[in-house]
N, C-alpha and C positions, 0 to 999 in steps of 0.2 A: 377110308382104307389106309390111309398115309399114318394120321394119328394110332389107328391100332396096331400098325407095323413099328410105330415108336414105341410104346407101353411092351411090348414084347420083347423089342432089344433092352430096353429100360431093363425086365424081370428079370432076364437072361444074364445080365450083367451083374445086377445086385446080387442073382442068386450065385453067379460065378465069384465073384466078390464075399460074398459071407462064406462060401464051403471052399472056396480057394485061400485064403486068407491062410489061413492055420496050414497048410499042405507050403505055400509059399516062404512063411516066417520060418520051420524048419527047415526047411531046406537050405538058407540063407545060414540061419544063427541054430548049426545043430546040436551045441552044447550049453543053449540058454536054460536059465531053473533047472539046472541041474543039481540033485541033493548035495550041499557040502559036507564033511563031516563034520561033526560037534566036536568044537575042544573041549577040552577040562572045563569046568564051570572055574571061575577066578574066585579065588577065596573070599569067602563075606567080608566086609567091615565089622572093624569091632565093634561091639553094642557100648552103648554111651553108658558113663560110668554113672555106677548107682545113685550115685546124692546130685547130679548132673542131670537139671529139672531138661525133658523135653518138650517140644510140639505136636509131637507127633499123637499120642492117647488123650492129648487139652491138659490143663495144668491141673494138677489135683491137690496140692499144697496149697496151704491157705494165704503162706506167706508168699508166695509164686503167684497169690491171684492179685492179690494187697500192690504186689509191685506192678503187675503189668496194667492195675487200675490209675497207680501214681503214676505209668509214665505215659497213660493215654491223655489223662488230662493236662502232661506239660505236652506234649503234642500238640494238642488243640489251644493253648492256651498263645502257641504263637502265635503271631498276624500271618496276614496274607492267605486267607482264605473266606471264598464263598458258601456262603451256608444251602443248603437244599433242604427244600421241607415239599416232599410229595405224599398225592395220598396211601403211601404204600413206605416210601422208602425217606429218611431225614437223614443228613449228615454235612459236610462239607465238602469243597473242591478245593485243593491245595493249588495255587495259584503257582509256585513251584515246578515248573514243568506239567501244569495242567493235569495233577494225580485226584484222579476220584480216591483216593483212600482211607476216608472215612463214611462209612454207611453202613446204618443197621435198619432193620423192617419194623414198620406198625404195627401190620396185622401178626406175625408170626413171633413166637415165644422163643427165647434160646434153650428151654428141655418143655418137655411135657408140665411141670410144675405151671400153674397160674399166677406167681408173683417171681420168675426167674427173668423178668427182664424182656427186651427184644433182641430178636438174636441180630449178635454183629453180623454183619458181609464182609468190610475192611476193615481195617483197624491201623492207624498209623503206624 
């Protein structure tokens, strides 16, 4: 009888607890989430200037591809770094503050094409 007179203050309690809860927090903080209004939206940034290659769409210049290929191999070309070769993922660890930032995949392609390479993950 003891035990079932505990499971009943127990119910009592939790269920005062879940449906009191919310009736308690307002009453406490009665102007919390309350809608602020919206300012003005803050003017865009201006758009990068035309001949001013970005990151954002991937490079699409050919001579924009040409560079970021010369400068990944002087990248890698410096010491201090662990090589990684998984069955999934190959690249280095820059021993530099411990940067995984070189890794590209085996299994996966960087486009749909079948001779486009393996797609990077980092890229120094």
């Amino acid at each position: 009888m003891d035990n079932q007179r505990n499971i009943i203050i127990a119910v009592v309690l939790t269920a005062l607890i879940l449906f009191g809860w919310d009736y308690g927090v307002k009453q406490v903080y009665p102007n919390a989430n309350k809608p602020k209004p919206v300012a003005a939206a803050p003017a865009a940034p201006e758009a990068a200037a035309p001949g001013k290659p970005t990151r954002e769409g991937g490079l699409t210049n050919s001579a924009d591809i040409a560079l970021e290929a010369r400068d990944l191999k002087s990248a890698l070309a410096t010491g201090g770094r662990i090589p990684v070769d998984a069955p999934g993922l190959a690249g280095s660890i820059n021993l530099t503050g411990a940067l995984v930032d070189d890794l590209t995949t085996k299994r996966h392609t960087a486009s749909v094409e079948k001779n486009s390479g393996p797609a990077r993950i980092f890229s120094p």
